[in-house]
ZAFIVEX-408408 format. One record per residue (C-alpha): residue number from 1; chain; x, y, z. Coordinates in steps of 0.001 Angstrom, whole numbers. Layout:
N
rec num NUM&chaine A&px X&py Y&pz Z $
...
***
This chain:
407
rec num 1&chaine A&px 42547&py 17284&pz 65124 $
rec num 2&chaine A&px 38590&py 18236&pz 64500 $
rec num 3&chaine A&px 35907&py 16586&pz 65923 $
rec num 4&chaine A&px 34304&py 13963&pz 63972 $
rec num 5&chaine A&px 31067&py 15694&pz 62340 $
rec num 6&chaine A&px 29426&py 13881&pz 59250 $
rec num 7&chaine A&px 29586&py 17550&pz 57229 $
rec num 8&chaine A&px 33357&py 17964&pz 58737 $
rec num 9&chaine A&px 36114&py 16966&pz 55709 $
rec num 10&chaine A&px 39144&py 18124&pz 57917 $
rec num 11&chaine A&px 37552&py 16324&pz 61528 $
rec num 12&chaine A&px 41025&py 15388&pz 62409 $
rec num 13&chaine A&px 42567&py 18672&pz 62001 $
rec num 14&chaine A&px 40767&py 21494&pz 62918 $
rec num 15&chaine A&px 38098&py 22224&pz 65393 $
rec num 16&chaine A&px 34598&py 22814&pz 64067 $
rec num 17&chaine A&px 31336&py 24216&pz 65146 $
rec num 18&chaine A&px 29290&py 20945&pz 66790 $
rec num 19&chaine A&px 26357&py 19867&pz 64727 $
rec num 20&chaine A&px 23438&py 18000&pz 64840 $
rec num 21&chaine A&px 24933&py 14843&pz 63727 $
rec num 22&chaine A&px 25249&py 12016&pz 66408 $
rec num 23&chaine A&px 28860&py 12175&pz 67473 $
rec num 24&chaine A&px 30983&py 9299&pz 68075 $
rec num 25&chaine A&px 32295&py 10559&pz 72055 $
rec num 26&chaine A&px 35194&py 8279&pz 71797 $
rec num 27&chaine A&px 36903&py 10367&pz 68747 $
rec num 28&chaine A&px 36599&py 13444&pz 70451 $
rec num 29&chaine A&px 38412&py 11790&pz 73410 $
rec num 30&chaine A&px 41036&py 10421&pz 71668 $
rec num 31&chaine A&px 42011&py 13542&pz 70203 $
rec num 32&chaine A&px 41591&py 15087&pz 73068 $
rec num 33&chaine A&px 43908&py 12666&pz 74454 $
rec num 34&chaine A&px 46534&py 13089&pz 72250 $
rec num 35&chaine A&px 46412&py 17305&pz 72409 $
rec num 36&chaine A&px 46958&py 17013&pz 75899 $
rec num 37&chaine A&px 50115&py 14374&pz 75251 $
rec num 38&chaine A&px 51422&py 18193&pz 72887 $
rec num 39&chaine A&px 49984&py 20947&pz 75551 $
rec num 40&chaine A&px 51769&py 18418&pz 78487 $
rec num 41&chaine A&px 55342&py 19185&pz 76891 $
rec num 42&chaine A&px 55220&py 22243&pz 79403 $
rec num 43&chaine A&px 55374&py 19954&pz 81781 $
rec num 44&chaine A&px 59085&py 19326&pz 81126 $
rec num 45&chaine A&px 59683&py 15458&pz 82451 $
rec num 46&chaine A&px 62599&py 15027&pz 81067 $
rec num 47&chaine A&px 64476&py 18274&pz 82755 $
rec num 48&chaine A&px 62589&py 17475&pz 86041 $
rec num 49&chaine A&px 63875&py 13959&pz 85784 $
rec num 50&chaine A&px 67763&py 15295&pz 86163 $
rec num 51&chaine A&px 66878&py 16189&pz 89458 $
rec num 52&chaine A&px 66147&py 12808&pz 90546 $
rec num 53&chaine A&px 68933&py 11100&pz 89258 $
rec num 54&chaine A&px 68390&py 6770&pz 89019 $
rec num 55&chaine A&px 64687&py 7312&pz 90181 $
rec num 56&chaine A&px 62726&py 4864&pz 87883 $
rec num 57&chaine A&px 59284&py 6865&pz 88228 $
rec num 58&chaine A&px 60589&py 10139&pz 86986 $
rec num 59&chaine A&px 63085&py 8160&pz 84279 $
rec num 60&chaine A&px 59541&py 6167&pz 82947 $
rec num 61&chaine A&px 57977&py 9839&pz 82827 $
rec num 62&chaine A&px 60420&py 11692&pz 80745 $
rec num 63&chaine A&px 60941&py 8564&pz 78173 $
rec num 64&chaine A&px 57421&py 8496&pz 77328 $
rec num 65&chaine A&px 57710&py 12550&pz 76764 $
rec num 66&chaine A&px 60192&py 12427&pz 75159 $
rec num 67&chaine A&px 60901&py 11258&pz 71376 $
rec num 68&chaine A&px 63266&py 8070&pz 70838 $
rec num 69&chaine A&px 66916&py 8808&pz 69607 $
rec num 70&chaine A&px 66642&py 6349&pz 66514 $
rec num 71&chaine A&px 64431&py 3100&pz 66348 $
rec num 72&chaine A&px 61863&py 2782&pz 68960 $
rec num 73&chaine A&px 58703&py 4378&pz 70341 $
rec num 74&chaine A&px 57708&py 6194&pz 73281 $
rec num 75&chaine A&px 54158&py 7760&pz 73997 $
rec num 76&chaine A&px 55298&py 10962&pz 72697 $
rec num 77&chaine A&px 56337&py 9342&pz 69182 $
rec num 78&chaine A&px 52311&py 8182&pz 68568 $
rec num 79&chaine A&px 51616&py 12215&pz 68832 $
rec num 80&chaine A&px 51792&py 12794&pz 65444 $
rec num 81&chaine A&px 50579&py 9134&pz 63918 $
rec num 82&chaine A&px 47307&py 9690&pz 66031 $
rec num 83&chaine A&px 46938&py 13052&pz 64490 $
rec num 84&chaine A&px 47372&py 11838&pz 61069 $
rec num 85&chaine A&px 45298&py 7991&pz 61915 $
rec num 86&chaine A&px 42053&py 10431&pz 62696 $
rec num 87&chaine A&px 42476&py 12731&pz 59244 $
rec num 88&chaine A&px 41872&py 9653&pz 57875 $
rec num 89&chaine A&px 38697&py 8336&pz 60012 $
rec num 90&chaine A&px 36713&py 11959&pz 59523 $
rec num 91&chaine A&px 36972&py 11590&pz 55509 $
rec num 92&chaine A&px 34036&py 8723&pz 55060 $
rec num 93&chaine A&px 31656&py 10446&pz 57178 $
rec num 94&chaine A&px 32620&py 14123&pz 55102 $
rec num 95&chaine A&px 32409&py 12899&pz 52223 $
rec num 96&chaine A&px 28912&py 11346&pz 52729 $
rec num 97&chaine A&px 27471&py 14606&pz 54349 $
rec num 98&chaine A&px 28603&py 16422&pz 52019 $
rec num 99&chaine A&px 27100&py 14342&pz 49234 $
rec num 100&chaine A&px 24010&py 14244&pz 50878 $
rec num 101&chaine A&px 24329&py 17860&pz 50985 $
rec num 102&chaine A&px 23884&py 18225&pz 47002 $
rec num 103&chaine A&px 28056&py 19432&pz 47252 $
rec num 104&chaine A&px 29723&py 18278&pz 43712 $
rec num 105&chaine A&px 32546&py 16496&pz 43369 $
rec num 106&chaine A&px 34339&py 19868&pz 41848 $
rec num 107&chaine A&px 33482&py 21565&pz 44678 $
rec num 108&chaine A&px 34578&py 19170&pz 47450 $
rec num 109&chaine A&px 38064&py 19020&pz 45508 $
rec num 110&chaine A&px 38229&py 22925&pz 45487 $
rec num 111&chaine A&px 37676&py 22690&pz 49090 $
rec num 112&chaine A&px 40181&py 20435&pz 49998 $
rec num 113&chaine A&px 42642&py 21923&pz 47974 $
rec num 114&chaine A&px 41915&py 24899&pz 49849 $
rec num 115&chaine A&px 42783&py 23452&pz 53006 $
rec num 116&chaine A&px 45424&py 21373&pz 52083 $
rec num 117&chaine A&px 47475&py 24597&pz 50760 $
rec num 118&chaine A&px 46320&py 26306&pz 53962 $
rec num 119&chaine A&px 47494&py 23225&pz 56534 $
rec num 120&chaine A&px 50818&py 23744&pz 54338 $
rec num 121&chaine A&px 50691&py 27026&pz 54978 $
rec num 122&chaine A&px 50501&py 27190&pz 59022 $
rec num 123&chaine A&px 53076&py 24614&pz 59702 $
rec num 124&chaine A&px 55313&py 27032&pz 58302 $
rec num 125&chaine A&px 53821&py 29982&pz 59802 $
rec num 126&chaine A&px 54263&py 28166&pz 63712 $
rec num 127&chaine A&px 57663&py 27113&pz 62270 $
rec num 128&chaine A&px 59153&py 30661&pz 61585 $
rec num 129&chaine A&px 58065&py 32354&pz 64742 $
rec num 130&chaine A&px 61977&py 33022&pz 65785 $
rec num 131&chaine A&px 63864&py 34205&pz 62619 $
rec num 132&chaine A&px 64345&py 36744&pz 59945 $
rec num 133&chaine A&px 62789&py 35416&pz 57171 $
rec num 134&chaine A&px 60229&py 32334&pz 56989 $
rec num 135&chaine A&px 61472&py 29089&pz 57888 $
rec num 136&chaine A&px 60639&py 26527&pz 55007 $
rec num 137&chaine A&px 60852&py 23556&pz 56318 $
rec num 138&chaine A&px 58094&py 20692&pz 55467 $
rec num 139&chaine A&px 58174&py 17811&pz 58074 $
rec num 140&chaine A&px 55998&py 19189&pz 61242 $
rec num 141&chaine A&px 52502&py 17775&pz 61734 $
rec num 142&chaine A&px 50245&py 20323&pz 59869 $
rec num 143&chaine A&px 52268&py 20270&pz 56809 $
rec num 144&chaine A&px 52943&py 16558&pz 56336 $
rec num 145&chaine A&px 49061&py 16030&pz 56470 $
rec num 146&chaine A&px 48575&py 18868&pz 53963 $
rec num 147&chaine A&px 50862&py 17408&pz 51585 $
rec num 148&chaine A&px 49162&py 14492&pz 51673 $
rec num 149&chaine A&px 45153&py 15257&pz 52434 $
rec num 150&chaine A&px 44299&py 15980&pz 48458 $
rec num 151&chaine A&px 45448&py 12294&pz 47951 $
rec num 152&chaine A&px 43717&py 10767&pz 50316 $
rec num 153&chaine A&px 40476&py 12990&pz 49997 $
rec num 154&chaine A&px 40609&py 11152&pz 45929 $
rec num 155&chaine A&px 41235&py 7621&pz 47781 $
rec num 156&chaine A&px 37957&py 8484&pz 49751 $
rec num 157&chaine A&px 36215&py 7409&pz 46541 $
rec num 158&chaine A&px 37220&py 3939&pz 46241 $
rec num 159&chaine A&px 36498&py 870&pz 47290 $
rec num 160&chaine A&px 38449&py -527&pz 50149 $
rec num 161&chaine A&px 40167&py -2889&pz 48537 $
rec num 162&chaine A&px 41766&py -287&pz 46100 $
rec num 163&chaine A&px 42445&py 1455&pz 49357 $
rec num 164&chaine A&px 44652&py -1214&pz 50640 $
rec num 165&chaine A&px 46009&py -1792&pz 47631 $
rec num 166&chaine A&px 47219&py 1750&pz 47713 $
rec num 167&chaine A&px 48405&py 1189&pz 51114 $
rec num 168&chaine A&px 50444&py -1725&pz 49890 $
rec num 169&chaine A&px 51789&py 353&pz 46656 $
rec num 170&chaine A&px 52751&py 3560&pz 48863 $
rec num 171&chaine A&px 54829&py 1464&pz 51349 $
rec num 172&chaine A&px 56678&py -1054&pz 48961 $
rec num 173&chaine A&px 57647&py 1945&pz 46667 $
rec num 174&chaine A&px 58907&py 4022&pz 49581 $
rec num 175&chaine A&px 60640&py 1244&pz 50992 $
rec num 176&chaine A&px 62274&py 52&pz 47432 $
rec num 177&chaine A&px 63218&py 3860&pz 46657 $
rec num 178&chaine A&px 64969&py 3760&pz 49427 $
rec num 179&chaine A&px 66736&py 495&pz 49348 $
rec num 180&chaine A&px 67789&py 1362&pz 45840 $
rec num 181&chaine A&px 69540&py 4756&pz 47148 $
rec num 182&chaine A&px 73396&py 4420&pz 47363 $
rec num 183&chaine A&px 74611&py 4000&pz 51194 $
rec num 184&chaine A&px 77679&py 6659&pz 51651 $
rec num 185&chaine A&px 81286&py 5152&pz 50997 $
rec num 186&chaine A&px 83823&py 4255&pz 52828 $
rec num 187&chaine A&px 85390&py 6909&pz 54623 $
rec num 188&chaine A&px 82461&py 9041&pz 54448 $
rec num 189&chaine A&px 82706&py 12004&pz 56768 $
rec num 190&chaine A&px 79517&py 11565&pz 58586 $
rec num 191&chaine A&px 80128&py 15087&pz 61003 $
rec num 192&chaine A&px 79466&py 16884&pz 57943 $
rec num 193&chaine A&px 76118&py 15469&pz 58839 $
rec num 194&chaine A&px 75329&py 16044&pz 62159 $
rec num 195&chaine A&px 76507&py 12574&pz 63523 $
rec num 196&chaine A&px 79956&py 11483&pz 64633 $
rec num 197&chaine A&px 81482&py 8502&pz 62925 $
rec num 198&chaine A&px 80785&py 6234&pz 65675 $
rec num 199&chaine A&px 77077&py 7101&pz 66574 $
rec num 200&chaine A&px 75673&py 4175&pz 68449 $
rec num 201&chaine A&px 72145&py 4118&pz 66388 $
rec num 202&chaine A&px 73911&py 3739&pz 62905 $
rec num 203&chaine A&px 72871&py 339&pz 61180 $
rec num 204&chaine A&px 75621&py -1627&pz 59329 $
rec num 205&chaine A&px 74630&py -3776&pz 55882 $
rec num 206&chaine A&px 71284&py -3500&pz 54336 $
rec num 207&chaine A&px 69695&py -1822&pz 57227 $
rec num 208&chaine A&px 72146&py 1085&pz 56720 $
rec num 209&chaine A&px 70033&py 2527&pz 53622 $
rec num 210&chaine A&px 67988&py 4115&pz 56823 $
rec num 211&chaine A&px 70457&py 5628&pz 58389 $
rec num 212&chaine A&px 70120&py 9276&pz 60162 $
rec num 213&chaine A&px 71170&py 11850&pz 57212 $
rec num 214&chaine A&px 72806&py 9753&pz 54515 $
rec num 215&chaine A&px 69389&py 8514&pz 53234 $
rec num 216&chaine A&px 67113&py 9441&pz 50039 $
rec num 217&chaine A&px 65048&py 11706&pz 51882 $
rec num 218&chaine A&px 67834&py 13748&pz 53285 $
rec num 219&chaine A&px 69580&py 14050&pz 49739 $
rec num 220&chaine A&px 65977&py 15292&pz 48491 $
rec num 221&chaine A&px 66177&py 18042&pz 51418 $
rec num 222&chaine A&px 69479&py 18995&pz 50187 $
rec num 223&chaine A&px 68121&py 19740&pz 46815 $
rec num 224&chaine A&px 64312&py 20682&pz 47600 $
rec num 225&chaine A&px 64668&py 23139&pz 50700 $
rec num 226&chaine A&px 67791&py 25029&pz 49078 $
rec num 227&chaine A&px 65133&py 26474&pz 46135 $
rec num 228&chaine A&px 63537&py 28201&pz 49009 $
rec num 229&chaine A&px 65184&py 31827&pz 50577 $
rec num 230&chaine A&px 67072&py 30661&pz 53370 $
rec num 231&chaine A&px 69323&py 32454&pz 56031 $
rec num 232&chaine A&px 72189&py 29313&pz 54926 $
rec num 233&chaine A&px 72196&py 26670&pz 52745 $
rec num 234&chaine A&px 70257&py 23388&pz 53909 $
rec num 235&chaine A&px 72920&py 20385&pz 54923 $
rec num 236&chaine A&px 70752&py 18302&pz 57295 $
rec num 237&chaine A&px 67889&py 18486&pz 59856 $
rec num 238&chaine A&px 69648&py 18272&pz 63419 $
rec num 239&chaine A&px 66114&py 15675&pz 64661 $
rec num 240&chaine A&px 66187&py 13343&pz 61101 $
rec num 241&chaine A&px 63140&py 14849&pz 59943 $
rec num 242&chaine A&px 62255&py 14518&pz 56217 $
rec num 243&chaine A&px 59904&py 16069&pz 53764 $
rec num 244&chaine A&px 59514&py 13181&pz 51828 $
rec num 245&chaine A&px 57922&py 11802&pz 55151 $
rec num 246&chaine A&px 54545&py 12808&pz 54634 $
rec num 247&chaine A&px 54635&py 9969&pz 51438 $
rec num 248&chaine A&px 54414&py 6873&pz 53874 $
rec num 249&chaine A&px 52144&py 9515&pz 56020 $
rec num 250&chaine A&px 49825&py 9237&pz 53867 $
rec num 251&chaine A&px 49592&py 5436&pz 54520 $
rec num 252&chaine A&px 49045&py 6121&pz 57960 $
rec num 253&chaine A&px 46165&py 8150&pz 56755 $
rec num 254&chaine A&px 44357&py 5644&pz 54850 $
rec num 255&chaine A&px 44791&py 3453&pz 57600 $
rec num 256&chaine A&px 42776&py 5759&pz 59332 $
rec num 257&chaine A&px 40376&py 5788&pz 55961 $
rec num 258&chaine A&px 39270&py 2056&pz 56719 $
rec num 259&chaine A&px 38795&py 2673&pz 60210 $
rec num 260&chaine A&px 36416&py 5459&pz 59507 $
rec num 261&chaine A&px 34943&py 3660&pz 56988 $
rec num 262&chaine A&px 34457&py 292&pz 59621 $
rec num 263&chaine A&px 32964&py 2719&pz 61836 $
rec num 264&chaine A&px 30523&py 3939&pz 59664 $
rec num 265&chaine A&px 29191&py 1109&pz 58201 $
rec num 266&chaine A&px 28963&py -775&pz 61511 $
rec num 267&chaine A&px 26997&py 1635&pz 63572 $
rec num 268&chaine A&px 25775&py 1988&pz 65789 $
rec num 269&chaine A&px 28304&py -1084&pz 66367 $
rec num 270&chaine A&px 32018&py -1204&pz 67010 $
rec num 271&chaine A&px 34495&py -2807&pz 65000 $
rec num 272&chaine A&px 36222&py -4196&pz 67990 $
rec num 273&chaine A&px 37438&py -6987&pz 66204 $
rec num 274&chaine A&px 38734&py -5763&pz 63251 $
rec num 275&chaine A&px 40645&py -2989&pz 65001 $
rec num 276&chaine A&px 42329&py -5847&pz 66762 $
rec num 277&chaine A&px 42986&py -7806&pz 63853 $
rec num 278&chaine A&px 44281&py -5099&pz 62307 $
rec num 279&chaine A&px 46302&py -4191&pz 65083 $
rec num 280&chaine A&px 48123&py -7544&pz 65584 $
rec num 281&chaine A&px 48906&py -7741&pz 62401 $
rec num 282&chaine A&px 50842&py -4155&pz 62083 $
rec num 283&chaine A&px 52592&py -5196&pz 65102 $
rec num 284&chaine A&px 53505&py -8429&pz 63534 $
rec num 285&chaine A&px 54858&py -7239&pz 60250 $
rec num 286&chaine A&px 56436&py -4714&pz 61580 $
rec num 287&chaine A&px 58585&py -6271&pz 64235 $
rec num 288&chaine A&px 59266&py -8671&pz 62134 $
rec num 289&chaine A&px 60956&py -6433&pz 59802 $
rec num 290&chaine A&px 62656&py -4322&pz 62204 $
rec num 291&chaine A&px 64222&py -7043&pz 63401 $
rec num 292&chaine A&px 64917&py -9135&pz 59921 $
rec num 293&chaine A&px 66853&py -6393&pz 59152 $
rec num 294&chaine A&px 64733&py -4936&pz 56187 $
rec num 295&chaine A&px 63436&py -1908&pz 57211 $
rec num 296&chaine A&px 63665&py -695&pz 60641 $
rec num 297&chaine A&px 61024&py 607&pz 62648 $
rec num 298&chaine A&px 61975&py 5351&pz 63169 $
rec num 299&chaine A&px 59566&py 7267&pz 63504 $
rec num 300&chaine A&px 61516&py 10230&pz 62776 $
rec num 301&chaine A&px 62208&py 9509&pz 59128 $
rec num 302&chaine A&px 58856&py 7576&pz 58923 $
rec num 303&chaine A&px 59892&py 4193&pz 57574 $
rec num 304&chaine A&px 57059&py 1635&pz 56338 $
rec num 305&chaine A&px 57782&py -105&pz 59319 $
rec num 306&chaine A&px 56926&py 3139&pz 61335 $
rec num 307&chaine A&px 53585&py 3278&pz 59463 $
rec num 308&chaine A&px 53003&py -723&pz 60307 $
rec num 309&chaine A&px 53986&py -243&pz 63634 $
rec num 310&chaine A&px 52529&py 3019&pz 64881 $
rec num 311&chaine A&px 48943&py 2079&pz 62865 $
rec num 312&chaine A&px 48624&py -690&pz 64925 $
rec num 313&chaine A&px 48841&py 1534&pz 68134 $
rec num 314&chaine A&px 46142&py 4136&pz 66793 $
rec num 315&chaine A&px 43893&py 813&pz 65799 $
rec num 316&chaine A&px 44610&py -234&pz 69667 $
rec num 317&chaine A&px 44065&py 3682&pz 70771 $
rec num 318&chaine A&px 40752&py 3504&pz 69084 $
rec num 319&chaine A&px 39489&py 203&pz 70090 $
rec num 320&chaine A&px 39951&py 1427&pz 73742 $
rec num 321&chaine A&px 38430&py 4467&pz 73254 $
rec num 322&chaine A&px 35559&py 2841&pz 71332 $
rec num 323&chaine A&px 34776&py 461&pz 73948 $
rec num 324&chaine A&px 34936&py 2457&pz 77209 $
rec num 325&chaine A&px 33161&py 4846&pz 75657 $
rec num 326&chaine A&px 30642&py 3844&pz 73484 $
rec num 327&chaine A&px 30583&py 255&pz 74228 $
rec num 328&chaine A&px 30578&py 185&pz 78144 $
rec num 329&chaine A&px 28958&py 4414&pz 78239 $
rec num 330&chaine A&px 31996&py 5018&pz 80751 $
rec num 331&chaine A&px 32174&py 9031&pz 79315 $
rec num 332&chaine A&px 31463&py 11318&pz 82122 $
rec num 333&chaine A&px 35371&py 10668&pz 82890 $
rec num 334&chaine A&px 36291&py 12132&pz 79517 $
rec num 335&chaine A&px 35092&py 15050&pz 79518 $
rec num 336&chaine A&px 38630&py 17118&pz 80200 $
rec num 337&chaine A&px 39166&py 15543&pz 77201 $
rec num 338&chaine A&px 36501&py 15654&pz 74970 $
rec num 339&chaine A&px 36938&py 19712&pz 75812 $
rec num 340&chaine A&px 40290&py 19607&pz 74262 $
rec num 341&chaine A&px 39217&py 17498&pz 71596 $
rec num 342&chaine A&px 36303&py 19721&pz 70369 $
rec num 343&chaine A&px 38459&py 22690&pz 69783 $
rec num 344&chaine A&px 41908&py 21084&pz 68930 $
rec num 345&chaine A&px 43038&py 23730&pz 67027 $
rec num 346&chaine A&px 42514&py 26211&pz 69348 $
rec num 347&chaine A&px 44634&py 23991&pz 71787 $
rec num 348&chaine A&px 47431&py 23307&pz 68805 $
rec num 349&chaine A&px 47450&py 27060&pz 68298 $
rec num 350&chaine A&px 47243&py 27918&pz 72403 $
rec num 351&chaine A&px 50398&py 25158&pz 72993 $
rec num 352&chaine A&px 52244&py 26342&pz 69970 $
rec num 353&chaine A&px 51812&py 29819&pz 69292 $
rec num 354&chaine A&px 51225&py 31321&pz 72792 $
rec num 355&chaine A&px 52607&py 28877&pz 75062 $
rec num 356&chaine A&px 55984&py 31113&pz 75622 $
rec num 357&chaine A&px 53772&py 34201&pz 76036 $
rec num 358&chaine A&px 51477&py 32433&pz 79187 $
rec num 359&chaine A&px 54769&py 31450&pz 80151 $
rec num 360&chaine A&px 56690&py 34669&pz 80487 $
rec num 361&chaine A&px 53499&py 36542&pz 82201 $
rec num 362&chaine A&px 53708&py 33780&pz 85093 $
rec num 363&chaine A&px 57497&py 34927&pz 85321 $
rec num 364&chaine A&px 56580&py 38958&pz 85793 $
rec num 365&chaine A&px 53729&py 38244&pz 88008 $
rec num 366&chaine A&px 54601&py 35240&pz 89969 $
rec num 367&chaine A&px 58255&py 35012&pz 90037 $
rec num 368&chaine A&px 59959&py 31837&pz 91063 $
rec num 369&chaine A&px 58827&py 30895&pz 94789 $
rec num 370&chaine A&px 55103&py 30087&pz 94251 $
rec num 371&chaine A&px 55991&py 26689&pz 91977 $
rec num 372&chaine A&px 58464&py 25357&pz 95115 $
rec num 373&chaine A&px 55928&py 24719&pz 97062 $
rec num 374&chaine A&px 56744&py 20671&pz 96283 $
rec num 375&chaine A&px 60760&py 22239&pz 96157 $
rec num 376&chaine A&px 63240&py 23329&pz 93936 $
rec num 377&chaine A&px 63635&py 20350&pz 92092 $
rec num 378&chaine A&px 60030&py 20250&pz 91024 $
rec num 379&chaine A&px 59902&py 24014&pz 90323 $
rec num 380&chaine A&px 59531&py 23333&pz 86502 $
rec num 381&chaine A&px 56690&py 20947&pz 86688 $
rec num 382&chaine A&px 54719&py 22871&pz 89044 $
rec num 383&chaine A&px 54980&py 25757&pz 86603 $
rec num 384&chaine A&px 54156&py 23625&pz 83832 $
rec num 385&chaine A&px 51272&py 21925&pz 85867 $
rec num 386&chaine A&px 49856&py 25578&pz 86152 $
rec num 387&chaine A&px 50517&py 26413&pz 82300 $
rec num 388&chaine A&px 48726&py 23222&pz 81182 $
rec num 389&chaine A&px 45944&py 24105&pz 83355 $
rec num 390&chaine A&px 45562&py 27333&pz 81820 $
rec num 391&chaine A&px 45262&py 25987&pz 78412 $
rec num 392&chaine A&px 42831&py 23974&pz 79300 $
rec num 393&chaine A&px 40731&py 26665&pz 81401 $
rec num 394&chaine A&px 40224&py 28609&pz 78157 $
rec num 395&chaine A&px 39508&py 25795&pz 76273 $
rec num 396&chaine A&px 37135&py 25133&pz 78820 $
rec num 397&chaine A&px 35667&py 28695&pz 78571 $
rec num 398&chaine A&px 35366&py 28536&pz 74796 $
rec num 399&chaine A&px 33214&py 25234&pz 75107 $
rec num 400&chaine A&px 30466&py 26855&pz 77376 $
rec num 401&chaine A&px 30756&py 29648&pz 74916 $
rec num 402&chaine A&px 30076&py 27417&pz 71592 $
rec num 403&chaine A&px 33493&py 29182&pz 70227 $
rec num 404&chaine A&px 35070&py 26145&pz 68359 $
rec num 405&chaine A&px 38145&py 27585&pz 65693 $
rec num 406&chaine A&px 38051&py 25908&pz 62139 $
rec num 407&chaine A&px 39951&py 25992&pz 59465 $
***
């Protein structure tokens, strides 16, 4: 969620002061792309799409912001892939600043332990905003790439093809983990669950070791969260959501590794090519898995066909962004975004944290009949149009003010 800065080590995840050091436009787009996909939730699609029942335009809308049931993908489902992809792209050009910079290795590794407890440390803090006591719960965006950023920073100091191999290692051990975990019996009472017996995205025969809540990360949850004070014991996580996710996260992350790494060793060139390559060939493997039957592709439980499937988007996000940018020098368009992209933190913090507050003073001081102006039925997005604007009006005045929030 940072921008891309060569003496940045957490460029994908928290906003930094800009330096002198020749920034690649096209990252701080994409970021800024996907922050607005998070801030645009206020814009409620899917509840404004109700009021036009069978109407294909507002259906399209509130798919893509919304996440999938089960298997799939949707716009919203390559949120938190993109955020993780572009962890991985900042490391090569931290650790080489940083280097340059005389820092030691100890040093660096204090550092990103630092952060990495810290990233850990907010997702639960944004997570326990409504409740008595904190909410410790280990799958939401910051804390997955916490859990995994000390691993990757040591994979920053290998060769590539040690990377992939890691790559390789982390998603055939997740995936044999999980085939090797016992599917439920017969008769198994699957409301005790969450799910009613005849839920229409349950798999039957192999691809049933990926089932929603009868799985190995689920059966970890039911052991790991219960050793932390809870307001009642942990059964199952109402989305699918696992801690255990943030293992084939990581893979996503080193995917994001080469990129950087491509990047930086072909400026002031762009890998065009290889982002395709590598592209096609997630999309390949992937599918073909999915649909073989061996590991389907869920986003919510983060399969290895998830990571296959959703890298090859973020290599396809980045190619684009790459080559409109700076390939063909089309940027004045992207500045909205490059402003959200810059201070992405700030934006996380203004969606998450004091999204409901902006929301409530429109409510005192506007009341309702303002946002009909377009009619009741598009009273919600009007109101979210005005909320998203005023995220990105601050964001806005931060940037001509140099105020850019880092972790």
């Amino acid at each position: 969620m940072q921008t891309i800065t060569a003496n940045n080590p957490l460029a994908a995840t928290a906003g930094g002061v800009p330096s002198a050091t020749v920034r690649n436009t096209a990252i701080d787009a994409y970021r800024g792309f996907v922050m607005l996909l998070m801030m645009a939730e206020v814009l409620r699609l899917a509840m404004v799409a109700r009021g036009f029942p069978g109407n294909w335009f507002w259906e399209f809308l509130a798919f893509n912001q919304s996440h999938v049931e089960w298997a799939g993908c949707s716009l919203h489902d390559t949120i938190q892939p993109s955020f993780s992809f572009l962890v991985g792209v900042a490391l090569p050009y931290s650790i080489a600043s940083r280097m340059a910079k005389g820092s030691s290795f100890g040093k660096m590794m204090a550092h990103t332990l630092w952060r990495s407890l810290l990233l850990v440390w907010l997702g639960i803090f944004l997570r326990s905003q409504r409740g008595p006591i904190p909410n410790y719960t280990f799958e939401d965006t910051l804390t997955q790439i916490g859990l995994g950023y000390t691993f990757l920073f040591l994979l920053g100091f290998v060769r590539e093809r040690w990377q992939w191999v890691a790559f390789g290692a982390i998603l055939t051990g997740y995936w044999l983990a999980w085939a090797l975990y016992p599917l439920p019996g017969p008769g198994f009472d699957y409301r005790a669950v969450g799910l009613p017996a005849d839920w229409a995205h349950n798999y039957s025969g192999f691809a049933a070791h990926w089932n929603k809540n009868v799985n190995l990360g689920t059966a970890f949850d039911q052991w790991f969260l219960n050793l932390f004070p809870r307001t009642t014991p942990f059964v199952f996580n109402r989305g699918g959501y696992l801690t255990l996710s943030f293992i084939p996260t990581l893979a996503t992350m080193i995917l994001g590794v080469i990129a950087g790494s491509w990047l930086r060793a072909e400026a002031p060139r762009i890998p065009t090519r290889k982002f395709l390559v590598a592209a096609a060939a997630g999309f390949a493997s992937s599918i073909f898995l999915h649909y073989a039957g061996i590991c389907p592709i869920v986003k919510r439980i983060w399969t290895p066909s998830w990571t296959l499937f959703s890298g090859a988007i973020c290599f396809l996000f980045l190619a684009g962004f790459c080559w409109i940018i700076e390939v063909k020098k089309y940027k004045k368009w992207a500045f909205p975004l490059i402003v959200i992209g810059m201070n992405s933190i700030a934006a996380y913090f203004l969606a998450d944290y004091f999204g409901r507050q902006i929301a409530e003073a429109f409510r005192i001081h506007l009341g309702t009949a303002p946002f009909q102006i377009f009619g009741a039925r598009l009273e919600l997005l009007t109101r979210g149009a005005l909320q998203l604007l005023t995220y990105w009006l601050i964001l806005f005045w931060m940037y001509r003010r140099k105020i850019f929030l880092r972790i």
